[in-house]
N, C-alpha and C positions, 0 to 999 in steps of 0.2 A: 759086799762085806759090810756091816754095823758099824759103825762108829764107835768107838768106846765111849765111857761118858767117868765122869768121877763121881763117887756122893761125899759131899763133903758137912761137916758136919761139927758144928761149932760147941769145943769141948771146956772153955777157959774165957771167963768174961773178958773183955777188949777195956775192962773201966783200968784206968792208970797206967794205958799206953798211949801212943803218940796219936794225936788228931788223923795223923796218918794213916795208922793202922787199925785205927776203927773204921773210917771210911774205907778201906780194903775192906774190910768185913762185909760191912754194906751193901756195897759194890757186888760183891758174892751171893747176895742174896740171902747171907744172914744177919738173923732178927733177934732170937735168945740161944742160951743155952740148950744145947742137946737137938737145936733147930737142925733139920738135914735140905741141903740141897742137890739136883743134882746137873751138872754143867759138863759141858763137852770137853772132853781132851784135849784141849791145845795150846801153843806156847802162851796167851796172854793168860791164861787161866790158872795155870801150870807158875808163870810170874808171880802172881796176887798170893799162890798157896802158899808160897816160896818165901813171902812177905809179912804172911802170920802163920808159919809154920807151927810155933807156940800154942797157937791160940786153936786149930782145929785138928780134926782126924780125917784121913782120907782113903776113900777106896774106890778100886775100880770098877765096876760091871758092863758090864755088854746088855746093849740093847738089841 
């Protein structure tokens, strides 16, 4: 069975939020606006989106 994966994809600049939650961003793998990544399904992953919920869009696809 495939893994699911998420694409997630950074919708809302991170400027004038917490040191925090740009280095979440980061951390994700995003870099500007409308940037997409995509990362595996699972709880730490799933935490971080949780964490800028705000700030991205998410979805899922199958690999």
């Amino acid at each position: 069975m495939a893994e699911k994966q998420l694409r997630i994809t950074l919708v809302k600049s991170p400027i004038g939020y917490t040191k925090r939650q740009k280095e979440t961003v980061k951390a994700l793998g995003l870099r500007r606006i409308n940037n997409s990544v995509v990362q595996p399904d699972n709880a730490p992953i799933r935490g971080m989106i949780n964490k800028v919920s705000h700030l991205v869009e998410v979805e899922e696809i199958d690999s």
